[in-house]
MDAnalysis code that builds the backbone (N, CA, C; Angstrom):
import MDAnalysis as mda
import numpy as np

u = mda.Universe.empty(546, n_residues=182, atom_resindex=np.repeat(np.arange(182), 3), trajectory=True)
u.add_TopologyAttr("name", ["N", "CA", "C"] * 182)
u.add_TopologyAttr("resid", np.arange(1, 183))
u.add_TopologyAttr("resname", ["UNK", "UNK", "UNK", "UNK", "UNK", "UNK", "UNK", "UNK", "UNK", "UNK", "UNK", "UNK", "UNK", "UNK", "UNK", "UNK", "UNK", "UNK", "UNK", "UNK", "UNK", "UNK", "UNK", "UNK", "UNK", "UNK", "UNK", "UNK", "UNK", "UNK", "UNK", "UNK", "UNK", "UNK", "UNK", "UNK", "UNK", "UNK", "UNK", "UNK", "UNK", "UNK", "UNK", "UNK", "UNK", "UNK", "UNK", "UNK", "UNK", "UNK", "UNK", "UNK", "UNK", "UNK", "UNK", "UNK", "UNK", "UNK", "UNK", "UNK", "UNK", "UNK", "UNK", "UNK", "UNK", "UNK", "UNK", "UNK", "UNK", "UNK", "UNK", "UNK", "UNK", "UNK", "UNK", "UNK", "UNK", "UNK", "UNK", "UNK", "UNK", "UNK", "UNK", "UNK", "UNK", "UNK", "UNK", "UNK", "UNK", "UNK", "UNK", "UNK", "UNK", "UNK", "UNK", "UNK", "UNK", "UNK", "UNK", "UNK", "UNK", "UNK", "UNK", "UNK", "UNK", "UNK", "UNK", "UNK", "UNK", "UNK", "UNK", "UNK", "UNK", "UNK", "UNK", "UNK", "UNK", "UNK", "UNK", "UNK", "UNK", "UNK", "UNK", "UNK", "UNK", "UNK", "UNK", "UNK", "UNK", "UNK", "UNK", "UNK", "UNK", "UNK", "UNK", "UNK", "UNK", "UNK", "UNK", "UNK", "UNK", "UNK", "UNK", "UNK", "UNK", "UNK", "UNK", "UNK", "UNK", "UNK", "UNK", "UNK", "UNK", "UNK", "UNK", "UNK", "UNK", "UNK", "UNK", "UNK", "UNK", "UNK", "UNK", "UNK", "UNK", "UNK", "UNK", "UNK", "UNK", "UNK", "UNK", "UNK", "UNK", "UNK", "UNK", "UNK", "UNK", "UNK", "UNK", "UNK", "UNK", "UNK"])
u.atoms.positions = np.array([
    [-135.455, -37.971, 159.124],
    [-136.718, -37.350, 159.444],
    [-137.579, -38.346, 160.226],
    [-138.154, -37.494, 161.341],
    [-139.202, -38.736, 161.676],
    [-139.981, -39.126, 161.103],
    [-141.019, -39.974, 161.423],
    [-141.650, -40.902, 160.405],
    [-143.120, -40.406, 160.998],
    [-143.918, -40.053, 160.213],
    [-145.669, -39.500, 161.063],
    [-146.255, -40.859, 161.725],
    [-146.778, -41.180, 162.430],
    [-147.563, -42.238, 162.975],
    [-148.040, -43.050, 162.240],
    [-148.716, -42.686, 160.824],
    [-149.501, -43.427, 160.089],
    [-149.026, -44.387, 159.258],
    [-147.380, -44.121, 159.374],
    [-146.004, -44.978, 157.853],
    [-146.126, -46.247, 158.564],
    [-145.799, -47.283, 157.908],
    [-145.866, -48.550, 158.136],
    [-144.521, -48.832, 158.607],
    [-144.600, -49.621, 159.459],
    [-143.557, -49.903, 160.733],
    [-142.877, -50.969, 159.745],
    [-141.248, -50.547, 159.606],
    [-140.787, -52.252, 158.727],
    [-140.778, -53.231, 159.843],
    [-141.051, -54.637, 159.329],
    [-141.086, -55.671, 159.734],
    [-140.258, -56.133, 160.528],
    [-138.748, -55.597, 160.488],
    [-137.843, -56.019, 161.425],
    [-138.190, -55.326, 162.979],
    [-138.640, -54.094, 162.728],
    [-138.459, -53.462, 163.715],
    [-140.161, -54.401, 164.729],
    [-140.952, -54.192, 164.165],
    [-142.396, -54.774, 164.674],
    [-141.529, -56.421, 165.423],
    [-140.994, -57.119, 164.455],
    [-140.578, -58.677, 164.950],
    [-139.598, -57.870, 166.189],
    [-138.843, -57.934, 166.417],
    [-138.270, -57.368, 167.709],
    [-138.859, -56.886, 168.548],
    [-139.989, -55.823, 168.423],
    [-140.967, -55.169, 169.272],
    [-141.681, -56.236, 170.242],
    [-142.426, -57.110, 168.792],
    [-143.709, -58.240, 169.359],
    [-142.628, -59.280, 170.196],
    [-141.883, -59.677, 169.779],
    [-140.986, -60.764, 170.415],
    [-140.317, -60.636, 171.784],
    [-140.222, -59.563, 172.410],
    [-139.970, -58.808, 173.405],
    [-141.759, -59.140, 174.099],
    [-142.383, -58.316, 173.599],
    [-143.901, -58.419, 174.214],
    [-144.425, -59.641, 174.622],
    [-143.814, -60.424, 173.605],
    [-144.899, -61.924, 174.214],
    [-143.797, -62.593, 174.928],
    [-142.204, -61.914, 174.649],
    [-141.480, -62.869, 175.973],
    [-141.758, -62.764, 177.024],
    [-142.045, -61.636, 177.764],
    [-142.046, -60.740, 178.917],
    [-142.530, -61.936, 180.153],
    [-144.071, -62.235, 179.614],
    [-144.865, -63.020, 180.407],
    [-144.779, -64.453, 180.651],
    [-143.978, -64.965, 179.724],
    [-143.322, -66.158, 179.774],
    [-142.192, -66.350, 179.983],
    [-141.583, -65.230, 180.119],
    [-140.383, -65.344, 180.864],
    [-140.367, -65.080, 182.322],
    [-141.620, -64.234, 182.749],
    [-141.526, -64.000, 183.983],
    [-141.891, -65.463, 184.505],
    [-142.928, -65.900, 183.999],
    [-143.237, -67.462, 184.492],
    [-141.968, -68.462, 184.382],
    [-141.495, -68.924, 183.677],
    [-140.354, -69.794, 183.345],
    [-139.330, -69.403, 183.955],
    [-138.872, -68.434, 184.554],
    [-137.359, -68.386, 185.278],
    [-137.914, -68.016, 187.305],
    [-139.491, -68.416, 187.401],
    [-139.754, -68.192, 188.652],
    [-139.393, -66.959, 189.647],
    [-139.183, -66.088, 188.284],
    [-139.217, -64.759, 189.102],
    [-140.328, -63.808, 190.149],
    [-139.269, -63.651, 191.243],
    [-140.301, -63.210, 192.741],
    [-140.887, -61.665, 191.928],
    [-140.272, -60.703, 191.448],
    [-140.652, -59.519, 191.624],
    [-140.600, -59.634, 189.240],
    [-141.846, -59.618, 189.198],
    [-141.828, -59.710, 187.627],
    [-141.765, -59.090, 187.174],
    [-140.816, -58.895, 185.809],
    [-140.800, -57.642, 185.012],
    [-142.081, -57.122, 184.576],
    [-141.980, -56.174, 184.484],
    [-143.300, -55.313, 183.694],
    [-142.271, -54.421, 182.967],
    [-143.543, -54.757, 181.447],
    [-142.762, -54.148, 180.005],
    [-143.461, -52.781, 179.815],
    [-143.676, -52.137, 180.542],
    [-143.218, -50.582, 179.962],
    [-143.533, -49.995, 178.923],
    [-144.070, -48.805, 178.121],
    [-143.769, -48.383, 176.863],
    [-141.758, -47.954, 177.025],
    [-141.851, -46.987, 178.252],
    [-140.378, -46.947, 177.702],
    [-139.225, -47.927, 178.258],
    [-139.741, -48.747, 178.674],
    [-138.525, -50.105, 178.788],
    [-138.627, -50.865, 177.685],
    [-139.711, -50.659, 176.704],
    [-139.763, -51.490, 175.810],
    [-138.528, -50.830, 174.435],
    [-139.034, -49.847, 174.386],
    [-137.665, -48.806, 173.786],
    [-136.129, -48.862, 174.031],
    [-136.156, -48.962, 175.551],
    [-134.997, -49.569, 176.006],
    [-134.105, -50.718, 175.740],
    [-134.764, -51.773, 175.664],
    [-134.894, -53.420, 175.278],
    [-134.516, -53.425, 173.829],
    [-135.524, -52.551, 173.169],
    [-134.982, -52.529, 171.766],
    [-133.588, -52.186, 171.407],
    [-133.243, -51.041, 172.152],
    [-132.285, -50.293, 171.658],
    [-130.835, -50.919, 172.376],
    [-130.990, -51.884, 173.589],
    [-129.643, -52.996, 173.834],
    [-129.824, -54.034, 172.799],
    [-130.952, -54.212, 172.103],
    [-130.636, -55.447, 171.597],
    [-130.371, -55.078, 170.044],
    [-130.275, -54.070, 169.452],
    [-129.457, -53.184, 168.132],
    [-128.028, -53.188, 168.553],
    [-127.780, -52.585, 170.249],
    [-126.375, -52.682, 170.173],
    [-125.744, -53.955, 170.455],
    [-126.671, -54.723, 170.998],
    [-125.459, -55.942, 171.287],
    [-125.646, -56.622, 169.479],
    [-126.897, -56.540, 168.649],
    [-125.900, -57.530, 167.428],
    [-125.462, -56.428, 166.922],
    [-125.599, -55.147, 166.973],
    [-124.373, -54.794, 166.106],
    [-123.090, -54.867, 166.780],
    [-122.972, -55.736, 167.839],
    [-121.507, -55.611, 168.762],
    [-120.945, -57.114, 167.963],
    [-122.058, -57.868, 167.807],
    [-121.837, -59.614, 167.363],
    [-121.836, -59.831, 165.748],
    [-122.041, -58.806, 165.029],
    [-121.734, -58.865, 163.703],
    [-120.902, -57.205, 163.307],
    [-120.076, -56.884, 164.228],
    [-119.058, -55.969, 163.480],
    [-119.808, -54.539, 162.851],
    [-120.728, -54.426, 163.569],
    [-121.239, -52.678, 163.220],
    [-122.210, -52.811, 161.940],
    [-122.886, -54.081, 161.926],
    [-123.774, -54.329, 161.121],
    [-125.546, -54.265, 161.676],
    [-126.132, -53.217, 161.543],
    [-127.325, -53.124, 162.075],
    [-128.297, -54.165, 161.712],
    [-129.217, -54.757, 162.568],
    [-130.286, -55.138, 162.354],
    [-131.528, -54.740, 161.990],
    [-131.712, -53.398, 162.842],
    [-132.932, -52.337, 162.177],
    [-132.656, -51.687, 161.383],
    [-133.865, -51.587, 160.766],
    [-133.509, -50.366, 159.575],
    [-133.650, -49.374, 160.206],
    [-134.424, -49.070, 160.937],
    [-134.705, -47.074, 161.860],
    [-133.961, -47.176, 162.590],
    [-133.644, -45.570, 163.023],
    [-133.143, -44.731, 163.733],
    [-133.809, -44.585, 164.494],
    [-132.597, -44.663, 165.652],
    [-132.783, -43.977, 166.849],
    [-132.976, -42.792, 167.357],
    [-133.816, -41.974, 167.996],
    [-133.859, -40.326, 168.057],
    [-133.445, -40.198, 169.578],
    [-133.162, -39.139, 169.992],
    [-132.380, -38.782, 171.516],
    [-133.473, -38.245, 171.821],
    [-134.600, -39.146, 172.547],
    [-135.770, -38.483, 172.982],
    [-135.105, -37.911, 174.541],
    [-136.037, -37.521, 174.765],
    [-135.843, -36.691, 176.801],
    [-135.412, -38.464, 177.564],
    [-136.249, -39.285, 177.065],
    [-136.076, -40.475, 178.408],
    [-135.071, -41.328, 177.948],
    [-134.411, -40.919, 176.651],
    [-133.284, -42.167, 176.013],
    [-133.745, -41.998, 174.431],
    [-132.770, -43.011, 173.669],
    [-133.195, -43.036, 172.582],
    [-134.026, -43.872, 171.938],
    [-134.901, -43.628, 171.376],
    [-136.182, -44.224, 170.819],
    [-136.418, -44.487, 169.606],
    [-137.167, -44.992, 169.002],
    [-138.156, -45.328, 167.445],
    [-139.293, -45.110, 167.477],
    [-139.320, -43.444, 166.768],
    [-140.459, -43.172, 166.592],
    [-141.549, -44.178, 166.269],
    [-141.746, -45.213, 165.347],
    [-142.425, -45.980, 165.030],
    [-142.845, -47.051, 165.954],
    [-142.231, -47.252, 167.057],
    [-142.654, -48.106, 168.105],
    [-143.459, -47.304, 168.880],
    [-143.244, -45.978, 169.240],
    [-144.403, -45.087, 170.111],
    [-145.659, -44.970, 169.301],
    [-145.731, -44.904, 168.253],
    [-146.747, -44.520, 167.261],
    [-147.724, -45.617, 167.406],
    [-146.952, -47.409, 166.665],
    [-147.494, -47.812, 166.847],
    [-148.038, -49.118, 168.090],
    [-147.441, -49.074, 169.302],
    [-147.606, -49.604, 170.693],
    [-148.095, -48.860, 171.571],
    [-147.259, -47.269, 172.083],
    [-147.684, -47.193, 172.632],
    [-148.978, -46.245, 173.170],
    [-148.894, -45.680, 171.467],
    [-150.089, -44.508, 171.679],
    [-151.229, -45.709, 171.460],
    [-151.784, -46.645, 170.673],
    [-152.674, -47.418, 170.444],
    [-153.052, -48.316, 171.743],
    [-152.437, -48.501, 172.853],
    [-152.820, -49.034, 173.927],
    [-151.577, -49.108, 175.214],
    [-151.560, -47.748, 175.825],
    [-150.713, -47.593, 176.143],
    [-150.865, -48.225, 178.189],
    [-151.964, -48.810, 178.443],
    [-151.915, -49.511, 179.491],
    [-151.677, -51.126, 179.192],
    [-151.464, -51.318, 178.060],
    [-150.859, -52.664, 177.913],
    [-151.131, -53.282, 176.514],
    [-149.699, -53.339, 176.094],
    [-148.813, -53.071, 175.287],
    [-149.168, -54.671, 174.278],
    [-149.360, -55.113, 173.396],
    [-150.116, -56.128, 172.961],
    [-149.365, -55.966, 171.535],
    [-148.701, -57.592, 171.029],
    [-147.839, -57.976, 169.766],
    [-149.200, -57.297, 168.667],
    [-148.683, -56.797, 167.761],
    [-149.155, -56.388, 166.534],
    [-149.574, -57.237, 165.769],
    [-148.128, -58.332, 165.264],
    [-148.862, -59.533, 164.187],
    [-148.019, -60.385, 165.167],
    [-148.922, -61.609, 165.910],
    [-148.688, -62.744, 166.342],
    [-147.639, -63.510, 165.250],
    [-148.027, -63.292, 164.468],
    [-147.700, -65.060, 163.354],
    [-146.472, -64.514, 162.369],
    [-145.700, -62.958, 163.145],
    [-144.246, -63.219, 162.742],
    [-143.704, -64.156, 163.342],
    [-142.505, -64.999, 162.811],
    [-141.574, -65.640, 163.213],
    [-140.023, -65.082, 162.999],
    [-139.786, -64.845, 164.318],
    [-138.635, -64.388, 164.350],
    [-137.260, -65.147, 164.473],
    [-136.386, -65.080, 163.703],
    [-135.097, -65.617, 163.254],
    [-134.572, -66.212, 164.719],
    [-134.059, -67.507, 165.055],
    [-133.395, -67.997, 165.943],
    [-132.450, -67.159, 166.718],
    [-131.768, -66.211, 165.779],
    [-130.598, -65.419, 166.791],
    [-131.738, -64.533, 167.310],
    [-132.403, -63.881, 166.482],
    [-133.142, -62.798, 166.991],
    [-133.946, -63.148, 168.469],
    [-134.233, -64.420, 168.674],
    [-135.363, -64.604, 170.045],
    [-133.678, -64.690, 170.991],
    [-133.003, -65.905, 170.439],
    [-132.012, -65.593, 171.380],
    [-131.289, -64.409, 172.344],
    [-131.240, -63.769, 171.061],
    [-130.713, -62.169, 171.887],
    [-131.673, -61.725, 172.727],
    [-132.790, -62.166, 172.317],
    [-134.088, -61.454, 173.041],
    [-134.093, -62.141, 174.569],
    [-133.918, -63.014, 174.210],
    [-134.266, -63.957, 175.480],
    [-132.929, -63.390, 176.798],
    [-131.479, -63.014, 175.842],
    [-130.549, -62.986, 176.633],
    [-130.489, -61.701, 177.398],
    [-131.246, -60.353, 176.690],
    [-131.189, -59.024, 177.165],
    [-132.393, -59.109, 178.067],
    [-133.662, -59.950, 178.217],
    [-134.604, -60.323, 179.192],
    [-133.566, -60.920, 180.878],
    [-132.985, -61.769, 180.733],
    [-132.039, -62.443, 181.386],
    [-131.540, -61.239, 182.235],
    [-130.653, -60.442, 181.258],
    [-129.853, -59.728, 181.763],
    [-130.343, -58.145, 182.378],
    [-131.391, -57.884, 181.851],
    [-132.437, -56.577, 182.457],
    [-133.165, -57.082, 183.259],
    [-133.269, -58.441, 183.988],
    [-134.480, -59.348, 184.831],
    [-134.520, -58.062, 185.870],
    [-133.223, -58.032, 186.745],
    [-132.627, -57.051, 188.076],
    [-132.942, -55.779, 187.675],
    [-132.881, -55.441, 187.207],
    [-132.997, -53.779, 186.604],
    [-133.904, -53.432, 186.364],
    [-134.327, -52.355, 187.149],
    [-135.583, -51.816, 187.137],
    [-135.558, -50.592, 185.673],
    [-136.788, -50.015, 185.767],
    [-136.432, -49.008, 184.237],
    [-135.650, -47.573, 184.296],
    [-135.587, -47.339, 186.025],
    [-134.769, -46.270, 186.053],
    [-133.767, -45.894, 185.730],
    [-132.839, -47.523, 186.281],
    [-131.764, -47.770, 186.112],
    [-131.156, -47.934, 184.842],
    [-131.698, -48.850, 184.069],
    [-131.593, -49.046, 182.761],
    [-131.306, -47.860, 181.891],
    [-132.373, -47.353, 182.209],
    [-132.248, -45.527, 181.809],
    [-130.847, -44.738, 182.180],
    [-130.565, -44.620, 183.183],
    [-129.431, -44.186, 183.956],
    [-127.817, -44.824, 183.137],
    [-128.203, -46.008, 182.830],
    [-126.903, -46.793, 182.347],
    [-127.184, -46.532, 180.931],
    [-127.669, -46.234, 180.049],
    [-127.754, -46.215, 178.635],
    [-127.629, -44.828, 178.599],
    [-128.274, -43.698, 179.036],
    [-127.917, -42.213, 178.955],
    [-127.229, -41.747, 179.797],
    [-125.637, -42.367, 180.220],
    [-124.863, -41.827, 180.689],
    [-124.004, -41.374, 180.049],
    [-123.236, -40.093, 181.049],
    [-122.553, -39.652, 180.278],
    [-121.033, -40.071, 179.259],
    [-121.345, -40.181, 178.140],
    [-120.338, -40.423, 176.846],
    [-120.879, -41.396, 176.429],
    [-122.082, -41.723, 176.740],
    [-122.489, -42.375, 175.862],
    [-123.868, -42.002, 174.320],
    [-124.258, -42.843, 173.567],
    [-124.147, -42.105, 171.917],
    [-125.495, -41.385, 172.231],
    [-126.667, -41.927, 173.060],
    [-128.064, -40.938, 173.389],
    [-126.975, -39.013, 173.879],
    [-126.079, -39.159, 175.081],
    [-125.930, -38.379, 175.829],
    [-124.772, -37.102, 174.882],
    [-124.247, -37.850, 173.869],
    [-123.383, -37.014, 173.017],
    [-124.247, -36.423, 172.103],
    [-125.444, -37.272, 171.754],
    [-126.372, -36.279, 170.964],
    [-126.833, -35.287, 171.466],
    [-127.570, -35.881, 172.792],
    [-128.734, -34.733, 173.115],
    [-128.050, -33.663, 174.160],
    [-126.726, -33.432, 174.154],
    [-125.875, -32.571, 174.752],
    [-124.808, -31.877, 173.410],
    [-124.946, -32.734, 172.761],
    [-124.144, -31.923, 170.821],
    [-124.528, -30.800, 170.740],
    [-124.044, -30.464, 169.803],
    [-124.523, -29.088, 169.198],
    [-125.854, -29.448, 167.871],
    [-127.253, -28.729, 168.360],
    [-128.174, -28.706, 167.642],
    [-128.388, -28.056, 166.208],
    [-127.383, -27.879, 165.344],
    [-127.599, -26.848, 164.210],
    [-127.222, -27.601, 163.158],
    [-128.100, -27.511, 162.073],
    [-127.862, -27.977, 160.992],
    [-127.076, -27.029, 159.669],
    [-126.432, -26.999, 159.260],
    [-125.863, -26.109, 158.715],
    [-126.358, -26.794, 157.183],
    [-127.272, -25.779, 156.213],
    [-127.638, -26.428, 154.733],
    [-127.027, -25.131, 153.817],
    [-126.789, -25.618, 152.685],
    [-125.821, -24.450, 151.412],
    [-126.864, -24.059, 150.737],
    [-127.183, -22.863, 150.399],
    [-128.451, -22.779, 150.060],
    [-126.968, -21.395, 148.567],
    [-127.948, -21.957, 147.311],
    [-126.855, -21.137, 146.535],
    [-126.890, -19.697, 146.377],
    [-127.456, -18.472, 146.701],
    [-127.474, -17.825, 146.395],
    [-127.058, -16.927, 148.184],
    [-127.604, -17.288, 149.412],
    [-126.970, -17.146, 150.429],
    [-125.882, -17.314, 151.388],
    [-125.303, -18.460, 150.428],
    [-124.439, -19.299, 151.464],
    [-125.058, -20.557, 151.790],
    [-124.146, -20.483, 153.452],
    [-124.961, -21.805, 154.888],
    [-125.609, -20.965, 155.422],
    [-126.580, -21.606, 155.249],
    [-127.824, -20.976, 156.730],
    [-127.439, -22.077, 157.793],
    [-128.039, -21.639, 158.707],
    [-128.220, -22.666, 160.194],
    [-129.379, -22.620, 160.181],
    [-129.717, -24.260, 160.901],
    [-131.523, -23.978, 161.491],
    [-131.083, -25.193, 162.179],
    [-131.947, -25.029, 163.502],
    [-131.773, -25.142, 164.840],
    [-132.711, -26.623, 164.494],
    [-132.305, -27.996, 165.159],
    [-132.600, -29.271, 164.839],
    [-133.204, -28.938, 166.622],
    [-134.616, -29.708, 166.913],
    [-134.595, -29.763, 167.677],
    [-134.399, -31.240, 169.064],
    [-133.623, -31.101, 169.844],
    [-132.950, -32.455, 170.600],
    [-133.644, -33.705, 170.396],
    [-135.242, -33.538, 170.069],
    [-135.995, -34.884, 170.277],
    [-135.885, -35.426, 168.530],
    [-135.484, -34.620, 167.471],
    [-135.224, -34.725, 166.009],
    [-133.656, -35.078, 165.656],
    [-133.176, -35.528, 166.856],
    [-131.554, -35.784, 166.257],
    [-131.242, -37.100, 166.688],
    [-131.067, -37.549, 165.470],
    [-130.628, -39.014, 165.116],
    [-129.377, -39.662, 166.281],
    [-129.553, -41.074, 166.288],
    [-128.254, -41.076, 166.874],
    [-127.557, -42.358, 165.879],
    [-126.235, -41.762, 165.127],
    [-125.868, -42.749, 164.371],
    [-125.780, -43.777, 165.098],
    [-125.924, -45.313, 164.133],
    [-125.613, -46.427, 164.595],
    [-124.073, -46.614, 164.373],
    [-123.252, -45.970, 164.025],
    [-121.844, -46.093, 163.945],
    [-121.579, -45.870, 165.417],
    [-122.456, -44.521, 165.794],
    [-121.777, -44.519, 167.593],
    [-122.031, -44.884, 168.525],
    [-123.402, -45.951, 168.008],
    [-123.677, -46.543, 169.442],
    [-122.682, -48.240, 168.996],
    [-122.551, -48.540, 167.611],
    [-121.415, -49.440, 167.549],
    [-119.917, -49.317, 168.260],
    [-119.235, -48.138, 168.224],
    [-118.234, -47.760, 168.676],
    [-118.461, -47.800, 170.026],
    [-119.591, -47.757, 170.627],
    [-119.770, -47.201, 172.090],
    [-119.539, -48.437, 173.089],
    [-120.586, -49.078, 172.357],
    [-120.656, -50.948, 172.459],
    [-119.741, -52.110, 172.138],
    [-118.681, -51.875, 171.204],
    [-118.070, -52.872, 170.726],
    [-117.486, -53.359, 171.702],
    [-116.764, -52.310, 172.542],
    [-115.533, -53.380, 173.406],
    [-115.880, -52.952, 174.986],
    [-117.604, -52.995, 175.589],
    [-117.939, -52.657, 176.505],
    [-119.395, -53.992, 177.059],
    [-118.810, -53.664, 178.337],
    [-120.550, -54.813, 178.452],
    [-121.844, -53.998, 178.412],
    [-123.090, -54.438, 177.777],
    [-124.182, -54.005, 177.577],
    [-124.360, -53.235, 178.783],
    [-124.111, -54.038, 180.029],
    [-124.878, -53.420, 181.164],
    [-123.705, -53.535, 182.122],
])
């Protein structure tokens, strides 16, 4: 289920969020880049969601976030990062709690999917993560019906709608394991 705006964002997911946010600008400075990234609400979603699949590619289908991913229209997302980034200041995007410290692998990866999205604009990015067979594009092209046993009727169906359907982390593990991020 999604989560309403007001639920408290777990901590893993916020440290990944903010750590991304305050790399952005110091990374654009430090690697002397001509044309600088700009972080996006939905590149920031993006960013998140390579850097779930590459450690779950580096620890064997073991997630780092606790939330789910949903097959929004622009890719797959966390509700809880729109809620709380980008509806609260959505012309520029500002760390939540400064004075997490995030785990050594965690900036690393961060630092390495910055590296590697430097070239890539957000279209593209987009384009390469919701292509087709991959785990956003098998959802939000699946079949939408939930089938529940209800005892005295049977299964009913009721119609899930595309922006409410999860995307397991088993299939974006499978998707990722033996593929390059980008």
């Amino acid at each position: 289920m999604i989560k309403e705006k007001n639920d408290q964002i777990p901590n893993k997911v916020i440290q990944v969020s903010d750590c991304f946010i305050s790399n952005i600008d110091e990374y654009n400075n430090s690697n002397n880049i001509i044309e600088p990234v700009i972080l996006s609400p939905i590149r920031l979603q993006k960013l998140v969601y390579l850097f779930e699949a590459l450690y779950m590619k580096e620890h064997r289908g073991k997630p780092y976030l606790p939330e789910d991913f949903y097959a929004w229209s622009h890719g797959p997302a966390i509700p809880s990062i729109y809620w709380k980034y980008i509806l609260a200041n959505p012309k520029q995007m500002l760390p939540i709690q400064d004075h997490i410290k995030s785990p050594q692998e965690v900036q690393e990866l961060i630092h390495y999917i910055l590296k590697l999205t430097n070239n890539v604009d957000t279209f593209d990015l987009e384009k390469n993560i919701n292509c087709k067979g991959s785990p956003w594009f098998e959802v939000i092209h699946g079949e939408h019906i939930n089938r529940i046993y209800h005892p005295y009727e049977g299964y009913i169906e009721q119609e899930i709608k595309p922006h409410e359907q999860v995307i397991p982390k088993r299939k974006i593990y499978q998707y990722y394991k033996n593929k390059e991020i980008l």
